[in-house]
C-alpha positions in Angstrom: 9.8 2.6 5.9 10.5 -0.7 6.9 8.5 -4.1 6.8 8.8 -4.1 10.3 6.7 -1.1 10.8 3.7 -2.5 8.3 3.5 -5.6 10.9 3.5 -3.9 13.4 0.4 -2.0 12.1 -1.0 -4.5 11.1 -1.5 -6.1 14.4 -2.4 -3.3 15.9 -5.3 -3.0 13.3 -5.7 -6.8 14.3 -5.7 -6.4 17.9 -8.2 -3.5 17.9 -10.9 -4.9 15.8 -10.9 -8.0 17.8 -11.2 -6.1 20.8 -13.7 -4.0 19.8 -15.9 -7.0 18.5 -15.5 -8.2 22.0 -16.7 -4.8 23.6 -20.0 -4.3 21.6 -20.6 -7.9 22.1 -20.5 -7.4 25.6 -22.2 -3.8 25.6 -19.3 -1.5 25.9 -19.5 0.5 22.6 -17.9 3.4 24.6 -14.8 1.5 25.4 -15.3 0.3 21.9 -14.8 3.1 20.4 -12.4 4.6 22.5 -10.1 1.4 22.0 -10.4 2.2 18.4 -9.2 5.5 18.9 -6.3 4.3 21.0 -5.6 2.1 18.3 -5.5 5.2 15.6 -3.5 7.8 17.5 -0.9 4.9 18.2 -0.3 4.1 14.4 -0.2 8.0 13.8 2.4 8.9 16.3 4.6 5.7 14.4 3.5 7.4 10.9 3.9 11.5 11.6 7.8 11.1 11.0 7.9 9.3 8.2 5.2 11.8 6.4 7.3 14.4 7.8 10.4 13.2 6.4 8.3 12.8 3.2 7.4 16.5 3.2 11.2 17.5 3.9 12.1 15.3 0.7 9.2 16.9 -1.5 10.8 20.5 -0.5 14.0 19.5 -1.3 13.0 18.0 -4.6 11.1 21.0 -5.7 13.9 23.4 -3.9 10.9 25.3 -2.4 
């Protein structure tokens, strides 16, 4: 995993809660929340291959 990848995470994660601050303050909590969950399935599509690759190296390590 690179640096790279933990910035860019990290302004997503930056990005939402400021964005969902700015929705409940306005009276949006559904937009809110479903920026928040826009925000989540982003970072988990850029995560899934690297816990997959993880996986693959735990089954190789075990020989299972």
């Amino acid at each position: 995993m690179t640096i790279h990848l933990l910035f860019k995470i990290a302004a997503v994660g930056i990005l939402v809660s400021v964005l969902g601050q700015v929705l409940k303050h306005a009276g949006r909590e559904e937009q809110a929340f479903l920026t928040s969950l826009a925000g989540l399935l982003l970072v988990l599509f850029w995560i899934v291959p690297y816990i997959s690759q993880l996986f693959d190296t735990i089954q190789k390590l075990f020989s299972l």
